[in-house]
Each structure stands twice: as C-alpha cells, then as structure tokens.
N, C-alpha and C positions, 0 to 999 in steps of 0.2 A: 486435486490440487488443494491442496490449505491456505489461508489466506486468513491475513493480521491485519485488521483495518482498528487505524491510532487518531483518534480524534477527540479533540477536549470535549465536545458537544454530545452528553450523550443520546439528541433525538437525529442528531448528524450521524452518529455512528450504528444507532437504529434501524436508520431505511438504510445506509449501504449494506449492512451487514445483511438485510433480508432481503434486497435484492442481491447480492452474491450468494444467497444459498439457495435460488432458486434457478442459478445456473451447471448447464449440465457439465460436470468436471470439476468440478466445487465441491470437496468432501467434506471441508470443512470450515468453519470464519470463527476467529480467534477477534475479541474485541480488548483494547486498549486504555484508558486515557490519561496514561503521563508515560515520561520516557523511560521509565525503570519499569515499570510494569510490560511494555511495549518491549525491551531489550531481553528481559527474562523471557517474554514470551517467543520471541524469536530462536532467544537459542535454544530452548528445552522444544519447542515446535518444529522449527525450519519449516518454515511458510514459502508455500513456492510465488506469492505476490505479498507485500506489501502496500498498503494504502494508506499514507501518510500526512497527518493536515500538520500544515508549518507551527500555527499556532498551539502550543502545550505548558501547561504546567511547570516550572522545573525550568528544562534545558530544554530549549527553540528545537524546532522540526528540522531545524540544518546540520545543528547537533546531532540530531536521533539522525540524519541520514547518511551520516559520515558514523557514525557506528555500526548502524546496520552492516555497512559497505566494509567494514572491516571485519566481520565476524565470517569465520572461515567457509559459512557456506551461503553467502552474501547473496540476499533472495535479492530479484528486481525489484524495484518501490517505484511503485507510482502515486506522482505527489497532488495532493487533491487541497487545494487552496483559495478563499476570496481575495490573497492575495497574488493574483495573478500577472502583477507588470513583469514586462521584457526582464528589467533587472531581477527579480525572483527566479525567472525561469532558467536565467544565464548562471547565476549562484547555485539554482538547486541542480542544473543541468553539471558542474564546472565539479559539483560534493559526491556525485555518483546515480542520479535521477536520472532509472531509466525513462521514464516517461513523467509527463507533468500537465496536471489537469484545472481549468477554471475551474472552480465549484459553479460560479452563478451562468456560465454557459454548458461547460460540460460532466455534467455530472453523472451522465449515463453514459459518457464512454469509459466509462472505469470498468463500469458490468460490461460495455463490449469487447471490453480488452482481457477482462476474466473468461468471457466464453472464447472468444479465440485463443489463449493460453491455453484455458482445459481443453480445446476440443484437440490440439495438437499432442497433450500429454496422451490422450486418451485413441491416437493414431497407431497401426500398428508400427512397431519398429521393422526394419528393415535388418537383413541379417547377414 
C-alpha cells in the first residue's frame, strides 16, 4: 500500500512518514506539505491511505479533503489534527473523512490503522 502523508510541519511529517515505512504493507510514503503538491501527488500516485493535517498552506485541510474525495479513485484519508473538538470531527467526518485522528492523543493509531490496512491488502483473495 502507498501512502500520502500532507502536513505543514515538516518534523510532523518526518516521524509519521518513518513510522509508516516501517509497517509491514507499506510500500511506499509519499510526503506532502501544501495542498497542490498533496493533490498532484494523489493523482499521479493513488495512495491507498491518506493522512491529512487540517492545517496547510494555501487552502484548509477540508478543502484538500473534499478534493481528494472527489478524484476518481478517492483513496480513504485519515485526518490527523491538534485540532480535534467534536465540531472538526462532525465537519471532517460530514467532507468525506474516513477516519479522524487527535494528533496530541492519538498519534499512533494512524500506524495501526496502516498495518491493519496493509495486512488485509496483503490477505489472499478468495476466488
């Protein structure tokens, strides 16, 4: 699985990146940080996760996730945020956010959400 992680911070986007490459089914981590570079890379990649911080550059992380969501092979994005109230979550949940993450609590279930993803790609199929 490939995997886009979009985050203005580039020591934020550092340790997720190297913890998603050290999960098994993670072929690859595509790093980001504004929403055109994040959009191009989706569509010339098709990243099969998304991990999206609200805050960027440019145009808001709600923006980029209502874009993503409309690009014909609309990867799941999970949104990894300090800004984690109810209303963030009801918004990013309402734009297309398959999943939605605290950054200051949960910041490692993104990586457990990356090995459960890969390890199910990596399942045989059934025929």
């Amino acid at each position: 699985m490939r995997v886009l992680v979009v985050d203005d911070s580039p020591a934020v986007r550092r340790r997720i990146a190297a913890l998603l490459r050290e999960v098994a089914g993670v072929v690859d981590v595509d790093e980001a940080s504004d929403a055109a570079a994040a959009l191009a890379m989706a569509e010339a990649r098709m990243p099969g996760l998304v991990v999206l911080d609200l805050h960027l550059g440019g145009p808001g992380g709600l923006d980029v996730l209502a874009s993503f969501k409309r690009l014909p092979h609309a990867p799941p994005v999970a949104v990894l945020t300090n800004d984690a109230s109810d209303t963030h979550r009801r918004e990013c949940l309402a734009k297309g956010a398959d999943y939605f993450f605290d950054k200051s609590k949960e910041f490692e279930d993104v990586v457990h959400l990356a090995r459960e993803m890969g390890s199910r790609r990596c399942e045989p199929q059934a025929r």
